[in-house]
N, C-alpha and C positions, 0 to 999 in steps of 0.2 A: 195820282199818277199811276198809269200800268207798267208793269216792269214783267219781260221774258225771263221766267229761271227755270232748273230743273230742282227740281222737287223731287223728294225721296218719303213714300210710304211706303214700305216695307221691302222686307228680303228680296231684293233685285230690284224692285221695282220704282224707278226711277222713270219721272213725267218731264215733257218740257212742257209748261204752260205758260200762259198769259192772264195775269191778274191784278186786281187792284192793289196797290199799298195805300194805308192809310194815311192822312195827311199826318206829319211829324209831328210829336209836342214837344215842349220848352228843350227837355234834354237829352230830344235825341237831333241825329243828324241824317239829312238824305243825300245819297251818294250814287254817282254812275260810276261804275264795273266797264275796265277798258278789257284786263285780262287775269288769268287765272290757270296759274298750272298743277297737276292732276299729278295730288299723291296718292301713292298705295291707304295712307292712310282713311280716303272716302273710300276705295275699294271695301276695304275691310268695314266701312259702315253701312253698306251697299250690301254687303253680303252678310250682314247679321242680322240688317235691320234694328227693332226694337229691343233685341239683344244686346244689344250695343252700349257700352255703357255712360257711353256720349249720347246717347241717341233716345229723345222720349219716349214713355209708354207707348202713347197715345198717338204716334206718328200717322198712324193708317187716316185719324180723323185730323190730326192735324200736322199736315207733311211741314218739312223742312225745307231749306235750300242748303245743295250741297258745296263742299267744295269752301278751302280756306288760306290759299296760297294767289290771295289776290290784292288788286292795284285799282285804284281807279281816281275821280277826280270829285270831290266835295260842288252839293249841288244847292242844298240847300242849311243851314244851323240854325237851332234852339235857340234859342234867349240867354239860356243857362251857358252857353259853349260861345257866343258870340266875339267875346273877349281873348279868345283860344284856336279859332279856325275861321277861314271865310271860305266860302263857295270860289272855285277854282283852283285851289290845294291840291296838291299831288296825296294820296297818301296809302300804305301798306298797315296790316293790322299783324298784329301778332296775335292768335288764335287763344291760346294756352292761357285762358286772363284768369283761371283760378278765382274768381267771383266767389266770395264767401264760402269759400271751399266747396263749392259746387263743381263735379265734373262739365257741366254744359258747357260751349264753345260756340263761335261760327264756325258754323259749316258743319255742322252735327248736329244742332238742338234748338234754332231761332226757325222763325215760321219765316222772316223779312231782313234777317242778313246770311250771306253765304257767296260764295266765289262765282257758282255760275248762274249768275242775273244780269240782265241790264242796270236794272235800280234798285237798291236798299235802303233798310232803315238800319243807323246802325246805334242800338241802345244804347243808352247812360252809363251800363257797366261800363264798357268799351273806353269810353276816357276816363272813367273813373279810375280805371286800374292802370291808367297811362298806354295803353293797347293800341289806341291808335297816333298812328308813325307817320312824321311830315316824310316827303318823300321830293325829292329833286333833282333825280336823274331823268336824264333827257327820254328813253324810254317806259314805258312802262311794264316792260318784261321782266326786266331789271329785278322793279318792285315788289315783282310776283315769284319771284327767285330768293327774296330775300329771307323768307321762312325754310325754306331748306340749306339754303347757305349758312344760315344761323343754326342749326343742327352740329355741321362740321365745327362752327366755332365752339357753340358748347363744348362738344365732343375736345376741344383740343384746353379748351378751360377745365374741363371735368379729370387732365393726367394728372395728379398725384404722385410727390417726390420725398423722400424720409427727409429730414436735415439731421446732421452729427450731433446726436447726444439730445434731440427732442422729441417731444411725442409730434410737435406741430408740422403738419405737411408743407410743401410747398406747393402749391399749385399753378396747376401748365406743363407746357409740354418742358424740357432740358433743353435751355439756350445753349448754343454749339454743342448740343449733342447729335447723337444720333437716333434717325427717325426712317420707321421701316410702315408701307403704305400695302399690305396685304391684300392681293386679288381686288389692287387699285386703278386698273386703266380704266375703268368706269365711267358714269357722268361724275359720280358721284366724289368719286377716289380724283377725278381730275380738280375738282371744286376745294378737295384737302391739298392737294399736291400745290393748286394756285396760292391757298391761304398758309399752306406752310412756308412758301417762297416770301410772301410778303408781309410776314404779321411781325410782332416786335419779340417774341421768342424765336429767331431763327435758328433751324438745324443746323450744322455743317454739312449734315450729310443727309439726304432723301435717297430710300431705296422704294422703286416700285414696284411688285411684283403681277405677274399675272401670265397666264396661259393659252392665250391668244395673242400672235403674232401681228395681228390685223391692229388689235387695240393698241398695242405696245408703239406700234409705227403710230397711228393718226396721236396717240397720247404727245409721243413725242415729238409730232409737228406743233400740236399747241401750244406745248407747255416743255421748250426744250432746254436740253444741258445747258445750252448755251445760255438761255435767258437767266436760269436757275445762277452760272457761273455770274452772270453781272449784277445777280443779286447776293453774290457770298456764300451762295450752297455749291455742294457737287450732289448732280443728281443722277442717276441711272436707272435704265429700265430693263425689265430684265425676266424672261419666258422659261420660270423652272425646270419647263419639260425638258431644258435646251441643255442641262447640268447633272452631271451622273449623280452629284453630291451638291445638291442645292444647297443645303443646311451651310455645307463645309464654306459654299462661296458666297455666301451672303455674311456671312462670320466674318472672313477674310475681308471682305469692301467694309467692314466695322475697323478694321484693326484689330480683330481678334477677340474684341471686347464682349463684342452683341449689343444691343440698340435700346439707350434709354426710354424708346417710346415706339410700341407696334401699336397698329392701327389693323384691326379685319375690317376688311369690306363685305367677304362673304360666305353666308353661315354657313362654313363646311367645315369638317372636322377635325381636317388632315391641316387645313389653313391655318384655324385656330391653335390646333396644336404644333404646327412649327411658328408660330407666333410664340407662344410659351419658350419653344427651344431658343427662337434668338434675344430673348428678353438679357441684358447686361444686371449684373447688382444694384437694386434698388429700381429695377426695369419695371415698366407699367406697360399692363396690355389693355387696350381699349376694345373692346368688343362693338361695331358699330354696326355689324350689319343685325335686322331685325329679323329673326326666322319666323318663318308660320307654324311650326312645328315645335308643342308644347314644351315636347318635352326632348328637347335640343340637348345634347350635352360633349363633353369632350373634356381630353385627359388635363390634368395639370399637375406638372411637377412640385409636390408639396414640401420636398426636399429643398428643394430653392426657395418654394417662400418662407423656410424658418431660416435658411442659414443666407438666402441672397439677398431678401428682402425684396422679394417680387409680388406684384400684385394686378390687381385686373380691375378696371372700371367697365360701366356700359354707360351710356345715355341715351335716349329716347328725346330728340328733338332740342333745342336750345330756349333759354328766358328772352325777356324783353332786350336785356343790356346786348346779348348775344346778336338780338333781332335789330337794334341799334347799331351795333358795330357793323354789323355785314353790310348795311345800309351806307351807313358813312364810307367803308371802304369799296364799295362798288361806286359812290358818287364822286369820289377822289380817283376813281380809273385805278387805284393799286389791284382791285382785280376784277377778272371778269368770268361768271361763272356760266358766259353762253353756252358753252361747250355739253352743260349739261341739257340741251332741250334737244330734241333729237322730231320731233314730229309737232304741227301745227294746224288747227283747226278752229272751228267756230262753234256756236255753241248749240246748233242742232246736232255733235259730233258729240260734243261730252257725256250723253248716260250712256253710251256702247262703249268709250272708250272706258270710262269710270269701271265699267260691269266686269269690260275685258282686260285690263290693262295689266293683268299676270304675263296673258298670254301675245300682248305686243312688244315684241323687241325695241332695245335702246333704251332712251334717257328718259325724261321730261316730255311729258306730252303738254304742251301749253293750248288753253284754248282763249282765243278772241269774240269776247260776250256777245258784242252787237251785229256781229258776222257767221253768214251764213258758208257755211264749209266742212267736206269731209277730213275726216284726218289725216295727214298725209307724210310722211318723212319724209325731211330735208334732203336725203340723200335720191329720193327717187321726181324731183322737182325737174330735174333736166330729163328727165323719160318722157315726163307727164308733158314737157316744156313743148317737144315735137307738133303736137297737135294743141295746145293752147298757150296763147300768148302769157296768160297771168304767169302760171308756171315756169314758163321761158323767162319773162322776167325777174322771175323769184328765183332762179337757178341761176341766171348772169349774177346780179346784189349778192346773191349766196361766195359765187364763184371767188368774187373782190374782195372775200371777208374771211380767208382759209376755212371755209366750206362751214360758219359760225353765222347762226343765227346774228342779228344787230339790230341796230336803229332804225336803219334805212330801209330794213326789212321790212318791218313793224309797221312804219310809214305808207311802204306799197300798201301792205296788207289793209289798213284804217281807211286808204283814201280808195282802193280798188275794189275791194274784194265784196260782195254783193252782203247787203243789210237783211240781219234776218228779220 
């Protein structure tokens, strides 16, 4: 069978081609790629290349396919797998499968699996390490959301609590405590904010901060007090710049305490270290956002952590269980992490976007494999709409959905949008 993918041989250099896969053996599986959304994390193997420590020697002679935050449908199964999957399955993979303590992954180091193809193979590790995830929500954007979604969950499994008189932690975030969401109007910081409303550790109290008034507003159309109130939190949004004494009034919306559980969204100094300042006794700061910059650093009050018992976690992406729960709780509707795609395309659009994607504003660039299209944000659909029907269409559906990518989106796009 031939399958469309983009192929990565060296530093930048990223191919779309068209090439044979070989027919399957017993234990592997063949799979079509509906869609696939575009992390920083291909950038960074896009820009190291063979550097990369996901990424083989020998890439130049024998390229990859990139890209690991995808969805697609079971096309063909092994002998070996028969008993386990059938062809028409929905399914999502979790990348991170740790094979024999092997760095390799999809979408960093396979010649025949990776996110942006039509068709894959997807090797024996793959189930062997339980990697590959039945999937059964109704779209498949969903699916391809689910390895970043599972990030934020880790990140909120990975908080750390003392308990009275033991060495043994508690782990998670402080049930009705307080929870403070650093430079979070984000896609990303929206995607925590959603899971903190609705995960079984709930806050009482969400603060979010951030320095754009623009984000703060559209944050607070998707994700508002209100909804937050009828789920048992009180949440607030809140533009530091707007406060003589940020510090003093963030404190204050604590009860004076300061907040069992800060979250940074973004790696900046002044963020991280008033994160520090609102940490309560026994307070955990999550450091989430990932800097490019080695050698990143910022203050921390060591005074506190001998006498308050403060401390700092980071994480770097979530496990399978992580990549499981995000799954179930997007298929039960408790949340919806639309809000994070912010631009959509096809998959002649993905090595520019991949190359560029420092320098394109917003969220989640999602690309649709077997469609041909440039990339385009949601938000400029009704411009584009004026002079072409597709777009016109895509910016009505958009309109009906508080300006949130969806289902019916997805739909237009698979049954409209021209085949690459």
């Amino acid at each position: 069978m031939k399958t469309k993918a983009v192929r990565l041989y060296g530093v930048n250099d990223l191919r779309l081609e068209e090439f044979e896969l070989p027919a399957i053996k017993d234990d592997e599986i063949l799979a079509h790629i509906i869609s696939d959304s575009v992390c920083m994390s291909s950038h960074k193997a896009a820009l190291q290349g063979a550097a990369h420590k996901r990424v083989p020697d020998n890439v130049a002679e024998n390229p990859i396919i990139i890209g690991h935050e995808f969805c697609g449908e079971i096309v063909g199964v092994g002998a070996k797998w028969q008993d386990k999957f059938k062809p028409g399955d929905k399914f999502s993979i979790q990348p991170a499968i740790n094979y024999n303590g092997s760095p390799y992954a999809p979408g960093y180091s396979y010649n025949y699996i990776g996110g942006d193809a039509t068709y894959i193979i997807i090797p024996h590790e793959i189930m062997e390490t339980g990697s590959l995830l039945n999937y059964t929500g109704e779209a498949f954007f969903y699916g391809s959301l689910a390895e970043p979604v599972s990030c934020i969950v880790g990140a909120f499994h990975a908080q750390y609590h003392t308990t009275n008189g033991s060495y043994v932690h508690e782990m998670g975030i402080t049930p009705g405590g307080c929870l403070a969401i650093l430079a979070g109007a984000g896609p990303m910081g929206l995607g925590a904010i959603d899971y903190a409303m609705h995960c079984d550790r709930k806050p009482r109290l969400i603060i979010v901060t951030d320095i754009d008034d623009a984000r703060l507003a559209r944050a607070a159309e998707i994700l508002s007090p209100e909804k937050a109130k009828a789920c048992g939190v009180d949440l607030y949004y809140i533009n530091t710049n707007n406060y003589p004494d940020p510090l003093e009034y963030l404190k204050n919306l604590s009860g004076g305490e300061g907040y069992c559980d800060v979250f940074v969204y973004a790696p900046v100094k002044s963020v991280v270290e008033m994160g520090d300042k609102l940490l309560s006794n026994d307070g955990c700061l999550n450091f989430f956002a990932g800097p490019t910059n080695p050698m990143f650093s910022a203050e921390f009050n060591f005074y506190n952590v001998h006498y308050a018992s403060t401390h700092i976690v980071g994480t770097s992406g979530g496990n399978t269980d992580d990549m499981i729960e995000a799954i179930d709780m997007m298929s039960a509707g408790l949340i919806n992490p639309a809000a994070m795609i912010t631009h959509i395309g096809g998959l002649d659009s993905a090595a520019e976007t991949i190359i560029n994607l420092p320098d394109i504003k917003g969220g989640k660039k999602l690309i649709y494999t077997n469609k041909s299209m440039p990339l385009v944000a949601i938000d400029d659909f009704a411009k584009l709409g004026e002079n072409n029907k597709f777009y016109a269409d895509l910016a009505k559906i958009i309109a009906n959905n508080n300006g949130l990518w969806n289902a019916q989106a997805e739909k237009y796009v698979l049954d409209q949008a021209k085949d690459i």
